[in-house]
C-alpha positions in Angstrom: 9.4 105.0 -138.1 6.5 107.5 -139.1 5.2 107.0 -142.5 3.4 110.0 -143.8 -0.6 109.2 -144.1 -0.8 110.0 -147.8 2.5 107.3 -148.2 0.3 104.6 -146.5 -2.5 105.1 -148.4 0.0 104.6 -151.5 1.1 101.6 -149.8 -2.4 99.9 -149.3 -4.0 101.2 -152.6 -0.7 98.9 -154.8 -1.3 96.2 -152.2 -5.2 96.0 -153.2 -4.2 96.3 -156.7 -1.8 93.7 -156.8 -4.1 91.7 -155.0 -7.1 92.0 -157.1 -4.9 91.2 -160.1 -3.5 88.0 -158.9 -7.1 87.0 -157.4 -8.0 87.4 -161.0 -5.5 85.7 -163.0 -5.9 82.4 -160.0 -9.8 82.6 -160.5 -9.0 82.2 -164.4 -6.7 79.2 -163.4 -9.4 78.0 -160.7 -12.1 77.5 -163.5 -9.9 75.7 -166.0 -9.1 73.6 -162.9 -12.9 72.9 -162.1 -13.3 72.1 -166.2 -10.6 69.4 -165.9 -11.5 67.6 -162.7 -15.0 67.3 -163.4 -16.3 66.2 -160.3 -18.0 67.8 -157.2 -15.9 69.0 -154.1 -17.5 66.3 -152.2 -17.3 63.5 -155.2 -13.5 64.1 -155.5 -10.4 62.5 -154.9 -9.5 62.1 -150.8 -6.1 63.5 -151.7 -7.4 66.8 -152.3 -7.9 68.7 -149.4 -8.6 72.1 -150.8 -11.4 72.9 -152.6 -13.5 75.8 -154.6 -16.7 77.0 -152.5 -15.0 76.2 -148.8 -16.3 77.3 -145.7 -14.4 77.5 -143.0 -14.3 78.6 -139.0 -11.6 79.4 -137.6 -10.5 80.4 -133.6 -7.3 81.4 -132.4 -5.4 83.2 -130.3 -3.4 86.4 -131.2 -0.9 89.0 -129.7 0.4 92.2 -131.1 3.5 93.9 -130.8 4.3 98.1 -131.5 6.0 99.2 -134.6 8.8 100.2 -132.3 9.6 96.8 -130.6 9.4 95.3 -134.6 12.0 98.1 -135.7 14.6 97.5 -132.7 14.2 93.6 -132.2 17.5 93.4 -130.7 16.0 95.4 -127.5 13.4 93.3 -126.6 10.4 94.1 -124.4 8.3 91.5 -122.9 5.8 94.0 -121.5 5.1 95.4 -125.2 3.6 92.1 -126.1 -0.3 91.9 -126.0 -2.2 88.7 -126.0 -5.4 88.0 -127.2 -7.6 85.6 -129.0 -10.4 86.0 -131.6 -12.9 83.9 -134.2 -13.3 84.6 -137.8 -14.8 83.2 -141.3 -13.7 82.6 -144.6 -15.4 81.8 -147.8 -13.0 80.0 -150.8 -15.0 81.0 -153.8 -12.1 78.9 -156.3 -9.7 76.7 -154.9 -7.3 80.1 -154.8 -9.6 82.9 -154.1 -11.2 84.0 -150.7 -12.2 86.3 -148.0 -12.3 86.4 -144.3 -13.7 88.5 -141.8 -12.7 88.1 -138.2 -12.9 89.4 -134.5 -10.8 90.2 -131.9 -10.1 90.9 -128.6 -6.7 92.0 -126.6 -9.1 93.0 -123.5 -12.5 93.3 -122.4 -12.9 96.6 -120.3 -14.9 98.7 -122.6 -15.5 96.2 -125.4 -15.6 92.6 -125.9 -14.5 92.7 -129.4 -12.1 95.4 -129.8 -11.1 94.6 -133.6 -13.0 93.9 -136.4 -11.8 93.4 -139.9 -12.1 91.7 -143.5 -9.6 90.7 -145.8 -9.1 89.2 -149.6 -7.2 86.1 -149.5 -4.9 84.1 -151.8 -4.0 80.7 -151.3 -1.7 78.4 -153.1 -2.1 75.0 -152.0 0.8 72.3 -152.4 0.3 69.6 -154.2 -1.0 66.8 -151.8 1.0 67.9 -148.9 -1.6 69.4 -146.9 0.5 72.7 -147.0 -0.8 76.1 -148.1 0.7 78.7 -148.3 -1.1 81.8 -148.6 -1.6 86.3 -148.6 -3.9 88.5 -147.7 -5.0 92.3 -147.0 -8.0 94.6 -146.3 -8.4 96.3 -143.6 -10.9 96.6 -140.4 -11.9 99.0 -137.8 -10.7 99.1 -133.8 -12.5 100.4 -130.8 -9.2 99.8 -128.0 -7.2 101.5 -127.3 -8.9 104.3 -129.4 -11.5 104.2 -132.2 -9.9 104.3 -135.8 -9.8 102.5 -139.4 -7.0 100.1 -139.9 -5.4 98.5 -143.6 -3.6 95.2 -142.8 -1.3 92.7 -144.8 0.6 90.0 -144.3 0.8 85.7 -144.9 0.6 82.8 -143.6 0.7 79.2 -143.6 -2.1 76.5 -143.4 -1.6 73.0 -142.5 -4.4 70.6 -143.4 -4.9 67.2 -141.5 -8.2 66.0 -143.1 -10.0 68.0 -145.6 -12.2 69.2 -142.6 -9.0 70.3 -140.1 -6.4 72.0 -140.3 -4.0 74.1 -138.4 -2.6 78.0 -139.5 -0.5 80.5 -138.3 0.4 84.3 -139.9 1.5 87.5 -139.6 0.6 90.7 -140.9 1.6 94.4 -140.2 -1.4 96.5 -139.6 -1.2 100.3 -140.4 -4.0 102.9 -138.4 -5.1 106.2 -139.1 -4.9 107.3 -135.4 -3.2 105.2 -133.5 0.6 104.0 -134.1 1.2 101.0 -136.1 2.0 97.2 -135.0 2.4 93.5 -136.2 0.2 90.7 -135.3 0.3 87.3 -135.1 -2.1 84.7 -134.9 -1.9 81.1 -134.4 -5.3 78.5 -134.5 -7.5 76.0 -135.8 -9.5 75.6 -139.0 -12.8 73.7 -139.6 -13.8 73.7 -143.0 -16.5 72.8 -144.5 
């Protein structure tokens, strides 16, 4: 499937948008939700395991796979498939709103971190299950297998143990100005702090 350049800019231009919007009607939320707890992140209940003004480090490992193997599933190719693994950062400024910047590599004969990219976050944790479900998009730049400027969305789900572990995996569909197009997923741990 080739999708004219202008078209993806479309694309990623209402994906910002709606993103921005929604990270600015959950920040209103956020605050009326700081208002009525009253207490510091550290002073609050043990039940909740998300909170405003998180840190957390993540690793994990990651493979991608070619526009064309996602369009014709049924047609598998195992040798399409690239593993990988990576490290990145995010900062929770409300419980809902974040960003994350992260690196990664697929291999190591030019570079050792071929991909580097940042991304606006939206989380939506549930209740006191530990789940969270959550979006994201921004974009990044990638050195292998050639140099070009990347937009990227996609969601995911987190899976909290203790307020300081917890376990993710997504997916996104990453869109390049040079190179062809391709999903990836990722699969790793979270310490938060």
């Amino acid at each position: 499937m080739n999708v004219p350049l202008s078209s993806m800019k479309i694309n990623i231009l209402i994906l910002a948008a709606i993103l921005v919007l929604g990270a600015a009607g959950l920040s209103a939320a956020d605050m009326n939700y700081v208002q009525t707890t009253n207490t510091s992140r550290f002073n609050s209940s043990s039940s909740e395991l998300y909170h405003p003004q998180e840190l957390s480090l993540e690793a994990f490992g990651m493979g991608t796979v070619q526009e064309h193997d996602i369009d014709d599933l049924g047609h598998w190719h195992h040798r399409h498939f690239e593993p990988g693994a990576g490290a990145g950062l995010e900062f929770f400024f409300c419980r809902y709103v974040g960003i994350e910047a992260e690196g990664f590599s697929e291999t190591t004969h030019h570079t050792f971190v071929n991909d580097l990219d940042g991304n606006l976050v939206l989380r939506l944790p549930v209740g006191q299950t530990g789940l969270d479900p959550y979006i994201f998009g921004g974009g990044g730049h990638q050195w292998e297998p050639i140099s070009t400027a990347y937009g990227d969305g996609g969601a995911g789900l987190e899976f909290r143990f203790t307020h300081c572990f917890g376990i993710f995996a997504d997916g996104r569909f990453v869109a390049t100005g040079k190179a062809g197009n391709y999903g990836l997923g990722r699969i790793g741990l979270r310490f938060n702090f």
